[in-house]
N, CA and C atoms as a LAMMPS dump frame, in Angstrom:
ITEM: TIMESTEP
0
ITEM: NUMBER OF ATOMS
471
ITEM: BOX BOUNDS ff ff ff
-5.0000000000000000e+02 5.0000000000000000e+02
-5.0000000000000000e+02 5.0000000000000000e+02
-5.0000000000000000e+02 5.0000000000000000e+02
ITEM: ATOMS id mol type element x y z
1 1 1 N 0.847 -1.18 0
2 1 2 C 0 0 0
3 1 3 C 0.891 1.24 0
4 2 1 N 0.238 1.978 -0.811
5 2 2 C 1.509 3.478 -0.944
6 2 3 C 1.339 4.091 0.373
7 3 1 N 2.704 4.921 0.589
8 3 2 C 2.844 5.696 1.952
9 3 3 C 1.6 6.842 1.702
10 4 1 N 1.187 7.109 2.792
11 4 2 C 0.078 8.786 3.021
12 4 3 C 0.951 9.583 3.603
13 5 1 N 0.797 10.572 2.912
14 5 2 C 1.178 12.186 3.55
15 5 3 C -0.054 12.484 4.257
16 6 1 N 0.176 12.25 5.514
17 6 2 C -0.529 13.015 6.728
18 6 3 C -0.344 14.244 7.328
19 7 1 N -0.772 15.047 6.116
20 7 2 C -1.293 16.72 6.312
21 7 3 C -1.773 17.291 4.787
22 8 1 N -2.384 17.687 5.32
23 8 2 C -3.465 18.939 3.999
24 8 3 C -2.354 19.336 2.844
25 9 1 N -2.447 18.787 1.964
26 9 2 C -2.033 19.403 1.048
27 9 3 C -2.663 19.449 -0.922
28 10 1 N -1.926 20.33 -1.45
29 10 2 C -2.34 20.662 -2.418
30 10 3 C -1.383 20.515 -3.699
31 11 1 N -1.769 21.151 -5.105
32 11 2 C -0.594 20.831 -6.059
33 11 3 C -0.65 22.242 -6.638
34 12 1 N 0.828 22.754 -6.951
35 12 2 C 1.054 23.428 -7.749
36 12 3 C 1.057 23.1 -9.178
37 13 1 N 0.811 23.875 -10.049
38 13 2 C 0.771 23.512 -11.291
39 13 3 C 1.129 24.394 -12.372
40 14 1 N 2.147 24.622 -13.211
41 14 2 C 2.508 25.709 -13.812
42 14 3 C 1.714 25.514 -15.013
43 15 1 N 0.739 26.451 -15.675
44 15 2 C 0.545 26.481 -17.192
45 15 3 C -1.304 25.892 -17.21
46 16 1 N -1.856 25.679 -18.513
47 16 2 C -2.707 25.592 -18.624
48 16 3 C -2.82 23.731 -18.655
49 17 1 N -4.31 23.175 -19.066
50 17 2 C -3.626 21.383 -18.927
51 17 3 C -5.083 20.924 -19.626
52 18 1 N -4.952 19.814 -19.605
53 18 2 C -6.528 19.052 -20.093
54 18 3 C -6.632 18.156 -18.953
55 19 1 N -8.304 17.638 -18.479
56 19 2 C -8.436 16.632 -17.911
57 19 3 C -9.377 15.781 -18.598
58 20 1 N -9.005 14.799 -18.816
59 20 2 C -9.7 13.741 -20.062
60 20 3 C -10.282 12.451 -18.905
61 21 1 N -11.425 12.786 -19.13
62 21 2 C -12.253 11.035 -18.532
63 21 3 C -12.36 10.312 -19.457
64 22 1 N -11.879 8.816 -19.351
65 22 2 C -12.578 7.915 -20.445
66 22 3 C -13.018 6.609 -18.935
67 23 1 N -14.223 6.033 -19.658
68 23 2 C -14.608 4.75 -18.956
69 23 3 C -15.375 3.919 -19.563
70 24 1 N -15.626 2.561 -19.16
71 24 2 C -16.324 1.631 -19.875
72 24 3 C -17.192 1.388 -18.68
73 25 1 N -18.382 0.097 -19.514
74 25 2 C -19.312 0.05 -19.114
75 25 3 C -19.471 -1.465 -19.83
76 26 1 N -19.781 -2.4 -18.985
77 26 2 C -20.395 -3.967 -19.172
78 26 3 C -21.739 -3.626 -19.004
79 27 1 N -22.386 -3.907 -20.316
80 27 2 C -23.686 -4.42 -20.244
81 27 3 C -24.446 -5.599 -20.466
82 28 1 N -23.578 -6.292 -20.814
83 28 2 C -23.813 -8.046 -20.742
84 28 3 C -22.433 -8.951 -20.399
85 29 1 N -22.616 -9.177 -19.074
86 29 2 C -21.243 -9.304 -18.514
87 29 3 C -21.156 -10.606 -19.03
88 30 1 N -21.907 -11.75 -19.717
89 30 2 C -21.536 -13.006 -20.303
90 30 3 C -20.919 -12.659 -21.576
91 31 1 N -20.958 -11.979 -22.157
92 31 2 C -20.277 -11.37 -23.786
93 31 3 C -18.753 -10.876 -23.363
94 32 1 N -18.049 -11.607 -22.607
95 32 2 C -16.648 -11.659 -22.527
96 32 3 C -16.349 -11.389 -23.721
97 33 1 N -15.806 -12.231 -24.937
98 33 2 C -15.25 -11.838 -25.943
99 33 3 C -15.373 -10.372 -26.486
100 34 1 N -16.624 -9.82 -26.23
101 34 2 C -17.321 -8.698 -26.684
102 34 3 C -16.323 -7.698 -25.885
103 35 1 N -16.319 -7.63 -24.247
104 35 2 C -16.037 -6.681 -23.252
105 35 3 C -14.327 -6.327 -23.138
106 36 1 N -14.046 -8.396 -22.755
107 36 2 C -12.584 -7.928 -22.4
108 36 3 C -11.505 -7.506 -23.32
109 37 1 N -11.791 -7.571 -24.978
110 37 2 C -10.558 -6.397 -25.347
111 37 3 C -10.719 -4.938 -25.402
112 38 1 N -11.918 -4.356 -24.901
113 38 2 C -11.997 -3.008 -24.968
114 38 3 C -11.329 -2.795 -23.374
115 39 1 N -11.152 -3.811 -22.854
116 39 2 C -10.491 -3.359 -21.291
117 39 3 C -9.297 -3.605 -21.065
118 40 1 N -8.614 -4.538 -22.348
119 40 2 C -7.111 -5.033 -21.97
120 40 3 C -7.041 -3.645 -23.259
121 41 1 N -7.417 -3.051 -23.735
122 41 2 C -6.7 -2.022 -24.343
123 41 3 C -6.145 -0.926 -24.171
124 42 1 N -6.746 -0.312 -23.237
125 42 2 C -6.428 1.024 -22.58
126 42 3 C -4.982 0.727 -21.529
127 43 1 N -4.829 -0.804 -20.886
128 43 2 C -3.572 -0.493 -20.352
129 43 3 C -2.357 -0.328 -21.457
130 44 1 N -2.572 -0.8 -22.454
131 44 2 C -1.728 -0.736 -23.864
132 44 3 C -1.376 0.862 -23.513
133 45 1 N -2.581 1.618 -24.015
134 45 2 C -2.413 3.004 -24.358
135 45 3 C -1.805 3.086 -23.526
136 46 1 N -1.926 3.65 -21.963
137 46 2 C -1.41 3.927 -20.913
138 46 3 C 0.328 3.61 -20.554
139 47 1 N 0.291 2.621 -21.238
140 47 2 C 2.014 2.633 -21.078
141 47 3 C 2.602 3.048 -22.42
142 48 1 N 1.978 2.772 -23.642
143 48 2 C 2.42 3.552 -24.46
144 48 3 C 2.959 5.079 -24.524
145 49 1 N 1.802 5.928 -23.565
146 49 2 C 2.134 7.141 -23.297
147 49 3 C 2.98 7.417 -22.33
148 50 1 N 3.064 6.862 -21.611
149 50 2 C 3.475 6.943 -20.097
150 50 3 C 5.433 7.283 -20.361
151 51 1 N 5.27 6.272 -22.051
152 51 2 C 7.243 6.253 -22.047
153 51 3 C 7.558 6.751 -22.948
154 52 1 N 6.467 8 -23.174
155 52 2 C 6.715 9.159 -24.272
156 52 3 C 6.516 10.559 -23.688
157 53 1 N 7.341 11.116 -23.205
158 53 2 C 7.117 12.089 -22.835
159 53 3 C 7.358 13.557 -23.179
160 54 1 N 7.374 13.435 -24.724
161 54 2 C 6.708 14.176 -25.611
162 54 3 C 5.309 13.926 -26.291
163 55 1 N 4.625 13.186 -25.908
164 55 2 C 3.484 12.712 -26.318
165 55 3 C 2.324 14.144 -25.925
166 56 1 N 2.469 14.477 -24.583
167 56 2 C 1.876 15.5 -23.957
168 56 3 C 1.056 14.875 -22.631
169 57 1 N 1.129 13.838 -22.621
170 57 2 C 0.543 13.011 -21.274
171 57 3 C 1.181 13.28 -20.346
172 58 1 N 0.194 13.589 -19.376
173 58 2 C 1.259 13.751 -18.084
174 58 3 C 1.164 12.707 -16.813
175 59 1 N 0.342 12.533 -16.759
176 59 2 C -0.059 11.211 -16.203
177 59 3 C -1.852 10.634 -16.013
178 60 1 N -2.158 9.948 -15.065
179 60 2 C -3.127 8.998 -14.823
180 60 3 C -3.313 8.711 -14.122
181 61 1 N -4.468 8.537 -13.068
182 61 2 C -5.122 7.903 -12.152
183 61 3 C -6.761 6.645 -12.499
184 62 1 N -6.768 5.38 -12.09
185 62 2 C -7.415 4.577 -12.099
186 62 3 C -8.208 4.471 -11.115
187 63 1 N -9.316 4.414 -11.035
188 63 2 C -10.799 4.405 -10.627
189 63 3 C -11.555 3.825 -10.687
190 64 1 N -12.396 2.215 -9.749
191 64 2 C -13.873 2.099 -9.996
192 64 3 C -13.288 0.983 -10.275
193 65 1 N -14.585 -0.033 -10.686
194 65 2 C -13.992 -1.565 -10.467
195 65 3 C -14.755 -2.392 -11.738
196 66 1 N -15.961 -2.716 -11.666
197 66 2 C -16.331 -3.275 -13.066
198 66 3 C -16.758 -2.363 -14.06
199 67 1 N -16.918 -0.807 -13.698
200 67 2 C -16.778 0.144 -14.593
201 67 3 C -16.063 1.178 -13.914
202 68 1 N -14.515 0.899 -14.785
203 68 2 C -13.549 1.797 -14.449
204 68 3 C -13.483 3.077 -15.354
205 69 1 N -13.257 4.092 -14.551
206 69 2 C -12.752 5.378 -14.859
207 69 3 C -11.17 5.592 -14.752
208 70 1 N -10.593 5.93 -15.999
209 70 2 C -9.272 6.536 -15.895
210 70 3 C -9.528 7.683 -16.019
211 71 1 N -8.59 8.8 -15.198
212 71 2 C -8.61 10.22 -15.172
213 71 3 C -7.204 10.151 -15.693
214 72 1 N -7.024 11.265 -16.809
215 72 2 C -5.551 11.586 -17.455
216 72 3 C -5.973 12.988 -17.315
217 73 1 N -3.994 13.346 -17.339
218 73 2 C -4.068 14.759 -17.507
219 73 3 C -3.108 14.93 -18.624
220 74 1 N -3.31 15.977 -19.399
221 74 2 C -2.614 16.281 -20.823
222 74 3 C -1.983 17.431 -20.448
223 75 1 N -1.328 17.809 -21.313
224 75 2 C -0.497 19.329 -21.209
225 75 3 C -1.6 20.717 -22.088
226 76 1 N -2.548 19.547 -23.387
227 76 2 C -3.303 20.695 -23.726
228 76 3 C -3.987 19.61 -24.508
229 77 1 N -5.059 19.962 -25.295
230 77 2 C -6.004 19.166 -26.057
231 77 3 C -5.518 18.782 -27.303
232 78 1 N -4.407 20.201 -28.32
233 78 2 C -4.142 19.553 -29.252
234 78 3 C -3.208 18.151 -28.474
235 79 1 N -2.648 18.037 -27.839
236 79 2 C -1.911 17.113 -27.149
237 79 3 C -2.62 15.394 -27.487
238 80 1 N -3.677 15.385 -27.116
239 80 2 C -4.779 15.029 -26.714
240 80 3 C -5.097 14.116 -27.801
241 81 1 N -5.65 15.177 -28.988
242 81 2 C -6.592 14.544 -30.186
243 81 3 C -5.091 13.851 -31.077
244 82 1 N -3.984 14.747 -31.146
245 82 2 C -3.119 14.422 -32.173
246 82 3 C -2.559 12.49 -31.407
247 83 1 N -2.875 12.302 -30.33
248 83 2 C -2.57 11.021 -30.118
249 83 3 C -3.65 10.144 -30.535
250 84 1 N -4.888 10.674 -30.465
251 84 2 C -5.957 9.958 -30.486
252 84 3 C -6.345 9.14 -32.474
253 85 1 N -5.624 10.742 -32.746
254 85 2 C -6.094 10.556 -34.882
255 85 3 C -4.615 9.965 -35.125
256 86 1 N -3.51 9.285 -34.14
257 86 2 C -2.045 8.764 -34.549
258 86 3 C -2.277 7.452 -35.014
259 87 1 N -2.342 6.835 -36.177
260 87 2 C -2.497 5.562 -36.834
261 87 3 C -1.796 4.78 -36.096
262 88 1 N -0.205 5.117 -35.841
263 88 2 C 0.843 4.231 -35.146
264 88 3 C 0.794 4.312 -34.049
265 89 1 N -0.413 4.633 -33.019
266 89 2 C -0.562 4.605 -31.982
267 89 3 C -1.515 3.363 -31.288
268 90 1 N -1.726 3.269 -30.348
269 90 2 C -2.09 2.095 -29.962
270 90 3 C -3.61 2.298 -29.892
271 91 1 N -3.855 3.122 -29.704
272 91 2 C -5.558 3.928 -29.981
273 91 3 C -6.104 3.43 -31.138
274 92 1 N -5.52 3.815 -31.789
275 92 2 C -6.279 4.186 -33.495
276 92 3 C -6.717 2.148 -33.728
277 93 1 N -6.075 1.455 -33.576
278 93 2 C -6.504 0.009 -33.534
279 93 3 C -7.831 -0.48 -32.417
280 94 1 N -7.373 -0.146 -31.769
281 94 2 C -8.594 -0.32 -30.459
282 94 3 C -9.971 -0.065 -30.848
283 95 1 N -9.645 1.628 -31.138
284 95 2 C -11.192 2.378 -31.39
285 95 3 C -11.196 2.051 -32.806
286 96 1 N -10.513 1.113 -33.539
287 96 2 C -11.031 0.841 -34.862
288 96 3 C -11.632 -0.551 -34.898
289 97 1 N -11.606 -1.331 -33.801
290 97 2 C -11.976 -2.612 -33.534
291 97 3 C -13.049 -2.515 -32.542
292 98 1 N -13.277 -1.766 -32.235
293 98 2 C -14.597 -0.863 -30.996
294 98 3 C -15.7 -0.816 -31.987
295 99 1 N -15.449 0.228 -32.823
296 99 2 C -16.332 0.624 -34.381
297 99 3 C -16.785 -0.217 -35.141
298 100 1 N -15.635 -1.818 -35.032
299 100 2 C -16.16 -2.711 -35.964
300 100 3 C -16.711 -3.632 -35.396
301 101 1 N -16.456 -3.741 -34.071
302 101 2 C -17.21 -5.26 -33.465
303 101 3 C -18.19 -4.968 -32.808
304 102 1 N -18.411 -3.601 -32.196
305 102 2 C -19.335 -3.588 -31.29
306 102 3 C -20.076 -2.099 -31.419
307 103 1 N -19.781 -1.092 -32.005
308 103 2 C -20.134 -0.297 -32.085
309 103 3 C -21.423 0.535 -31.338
310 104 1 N -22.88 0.046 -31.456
311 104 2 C -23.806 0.324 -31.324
312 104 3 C -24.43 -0.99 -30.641
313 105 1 N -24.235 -1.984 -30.534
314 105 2 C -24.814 -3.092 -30.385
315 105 3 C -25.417 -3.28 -28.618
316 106 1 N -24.953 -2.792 -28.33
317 106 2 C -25.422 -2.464 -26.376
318 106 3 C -24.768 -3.464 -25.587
319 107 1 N -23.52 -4.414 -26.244
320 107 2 C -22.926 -5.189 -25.381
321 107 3 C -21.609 -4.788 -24.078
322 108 1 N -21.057 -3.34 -24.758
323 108 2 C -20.161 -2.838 -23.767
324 108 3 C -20.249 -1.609 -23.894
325 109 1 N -20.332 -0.509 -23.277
326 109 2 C -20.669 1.245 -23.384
327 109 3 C -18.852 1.832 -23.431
328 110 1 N -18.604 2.708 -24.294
329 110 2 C -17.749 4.078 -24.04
330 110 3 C -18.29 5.204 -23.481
331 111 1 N -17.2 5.409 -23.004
332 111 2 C -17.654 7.244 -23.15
333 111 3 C -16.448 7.99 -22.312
334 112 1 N -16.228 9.248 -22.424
335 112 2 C -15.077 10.232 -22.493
336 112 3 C -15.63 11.809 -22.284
337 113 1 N -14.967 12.186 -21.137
338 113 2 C -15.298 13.338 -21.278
339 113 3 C -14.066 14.538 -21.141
340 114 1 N -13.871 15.398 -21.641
341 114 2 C -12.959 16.495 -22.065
342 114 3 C -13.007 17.899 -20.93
343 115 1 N -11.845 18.488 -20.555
344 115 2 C -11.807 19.476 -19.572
345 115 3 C -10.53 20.447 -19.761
346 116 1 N -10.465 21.46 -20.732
347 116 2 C -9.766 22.706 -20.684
348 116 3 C -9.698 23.109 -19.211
349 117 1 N -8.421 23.269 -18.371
350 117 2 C -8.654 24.059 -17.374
351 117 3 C -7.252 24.871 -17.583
352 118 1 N -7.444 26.22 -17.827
353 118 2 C -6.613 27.545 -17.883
354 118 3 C -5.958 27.433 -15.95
355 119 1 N -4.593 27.952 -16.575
356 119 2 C -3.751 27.781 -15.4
357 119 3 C -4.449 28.713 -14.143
358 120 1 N -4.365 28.02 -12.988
359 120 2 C -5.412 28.447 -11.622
360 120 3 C -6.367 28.467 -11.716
361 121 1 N -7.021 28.189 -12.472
362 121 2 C -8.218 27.858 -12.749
363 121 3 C -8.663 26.627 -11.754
364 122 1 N -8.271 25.958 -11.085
365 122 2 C -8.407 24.593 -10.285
366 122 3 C -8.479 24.594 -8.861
367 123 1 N -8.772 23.815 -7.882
368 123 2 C -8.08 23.666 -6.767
369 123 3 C -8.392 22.274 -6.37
370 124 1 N -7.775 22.031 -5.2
371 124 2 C -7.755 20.392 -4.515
372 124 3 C -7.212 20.317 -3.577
373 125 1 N -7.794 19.461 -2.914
374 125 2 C -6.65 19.133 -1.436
375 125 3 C -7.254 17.619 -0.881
376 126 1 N -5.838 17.516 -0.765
377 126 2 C -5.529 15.719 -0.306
378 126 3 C -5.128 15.851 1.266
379 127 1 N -5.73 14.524 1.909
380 127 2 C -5.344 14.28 3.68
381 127 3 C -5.136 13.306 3.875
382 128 1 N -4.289 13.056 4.443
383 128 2 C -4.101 11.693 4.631
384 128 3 C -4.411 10.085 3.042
385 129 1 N -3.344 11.053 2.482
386 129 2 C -3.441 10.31 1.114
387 129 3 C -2.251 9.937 0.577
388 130 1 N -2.15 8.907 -0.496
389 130 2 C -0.687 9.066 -1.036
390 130 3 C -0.756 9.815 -2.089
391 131 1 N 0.384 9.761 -3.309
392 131 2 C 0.479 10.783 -4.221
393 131 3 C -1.057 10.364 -4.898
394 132 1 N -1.848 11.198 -5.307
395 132 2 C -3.119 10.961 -5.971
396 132 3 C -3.694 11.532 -7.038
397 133 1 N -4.311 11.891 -8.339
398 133 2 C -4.983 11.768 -9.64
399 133 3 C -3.904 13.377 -9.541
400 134 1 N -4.615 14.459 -9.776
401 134 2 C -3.529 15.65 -9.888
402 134 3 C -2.465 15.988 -9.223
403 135 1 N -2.606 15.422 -7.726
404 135 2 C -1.324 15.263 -7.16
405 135 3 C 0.085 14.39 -7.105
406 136 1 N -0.148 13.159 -8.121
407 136 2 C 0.364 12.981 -8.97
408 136 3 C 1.235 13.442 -10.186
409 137 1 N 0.491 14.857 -10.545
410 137 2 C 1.369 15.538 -11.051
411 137 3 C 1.598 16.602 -11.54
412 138 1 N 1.007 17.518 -10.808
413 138 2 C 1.359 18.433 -10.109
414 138 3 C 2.6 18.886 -8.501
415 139 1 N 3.248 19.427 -8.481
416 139 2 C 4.073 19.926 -7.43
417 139 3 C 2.844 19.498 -5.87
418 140 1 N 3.328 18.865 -5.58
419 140 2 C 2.453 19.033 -4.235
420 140 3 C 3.151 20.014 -2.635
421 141 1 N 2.147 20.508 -2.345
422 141 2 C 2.732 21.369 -1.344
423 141 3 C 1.64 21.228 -0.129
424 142 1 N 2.067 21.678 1.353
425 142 2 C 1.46 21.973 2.283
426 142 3 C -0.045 23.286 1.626
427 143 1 N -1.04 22.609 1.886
428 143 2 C -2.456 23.544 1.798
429 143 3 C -2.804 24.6 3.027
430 144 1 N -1.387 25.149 3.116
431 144 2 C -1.768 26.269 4.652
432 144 3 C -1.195 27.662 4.087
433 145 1 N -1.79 28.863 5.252
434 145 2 C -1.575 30.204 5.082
435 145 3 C -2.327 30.332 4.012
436 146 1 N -1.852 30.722 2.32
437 146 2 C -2.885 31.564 1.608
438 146 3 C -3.079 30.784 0.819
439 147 1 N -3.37 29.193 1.108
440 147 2 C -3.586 27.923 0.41
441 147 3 C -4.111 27.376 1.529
442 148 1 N -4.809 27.741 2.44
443 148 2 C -6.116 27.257 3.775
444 148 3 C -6.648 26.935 2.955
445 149 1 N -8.136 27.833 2.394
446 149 2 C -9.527 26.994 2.16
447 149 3 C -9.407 27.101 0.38
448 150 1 N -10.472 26.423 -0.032
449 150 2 C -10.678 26.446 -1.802
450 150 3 C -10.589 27.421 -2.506
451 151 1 N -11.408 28.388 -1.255
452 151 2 C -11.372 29.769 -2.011
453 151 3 C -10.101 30.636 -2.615
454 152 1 N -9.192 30.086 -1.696
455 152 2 C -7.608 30.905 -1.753
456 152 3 C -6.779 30.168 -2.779
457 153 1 N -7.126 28.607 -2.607
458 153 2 C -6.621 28.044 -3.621
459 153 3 C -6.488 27.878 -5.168
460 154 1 N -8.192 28.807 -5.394
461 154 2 C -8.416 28.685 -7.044
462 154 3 C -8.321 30.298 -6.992
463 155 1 N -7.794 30.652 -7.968
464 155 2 C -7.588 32.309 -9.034
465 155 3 C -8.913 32.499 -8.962
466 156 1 N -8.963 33.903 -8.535
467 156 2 C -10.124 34.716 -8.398
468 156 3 C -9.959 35.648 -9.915
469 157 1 N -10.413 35.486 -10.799
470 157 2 C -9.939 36.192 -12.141
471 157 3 C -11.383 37.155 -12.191
């Protein structure tokens, strides 16, 4: 089990970023063949990016159990799509075998959701946690003095 930092803290973050949800969904949990390569695929992606770090990925947090959520964070969206439309990427096979086997058929669900957040634009705070989804990667720091409550923490623009 990872170590916890036991005290309030928060992440610095220089610059603007994306936060990208993707997750699946079993809707006929006997249609194995159907389900489990849309789920052994994404760890593909995930290390694919993970050992490119010009890709624009910055990292990942995993979530949820027979319908998992990965939370990624990007450096920016073109970041984002230009991996997603990359033929030689590990994507472009997946979601082209998604499209062809199962597409519409109601045996396993996609879905993805997209998040521009302009630099300070954010805030968070972790307790008694280990490194976790933005704190991960972001700078993490003590959440005290003029990083106390949410309010101080997110840009008042």
């Amino acid at each position: 089990m990872a170590k916890t930092i036991n005290e309030r803290m928060t992440v610095d973050f220089e610059g603007d970023f994306v936060v990208f949800l993707i997750g699946m969904r079993i809707n006929k949990l006997w249609k194995i063949h159907k389900w489990l390569p849309v789920a052994s695929a994404m760890p593909k992606m995930l290390r694919e990016l993970s050992l490119n770090p010009g890709s624009g990925f910055l990292g990942f947090q995993t979530t949820g159990g027979i319908s998992p959520v990965i939370i990624q964070y990007w450096r920016s969206f073109e970041h984002l799509e230009a991996y997603a439309k990359d033929r030689n990427s590990h994507h472009y096979p997946a979601w082209k075998a998604f499209n062809t086997k199962i597409r519409s058929n109601g045996d396993v669900g996609i879905w993805h959701e997209t998040y521009k957040v302009r630099a300070g634009e954010y805030e968070c705070i972790y307790n008694n946690m280990p490194k976790f989804g933005f704190g991960k990667i972001g700078e993490l720091t003590p959440a005290a003095g003029k990083k106390e409550s949410a309010g101080q923490r997110i840009s008042k623009s």
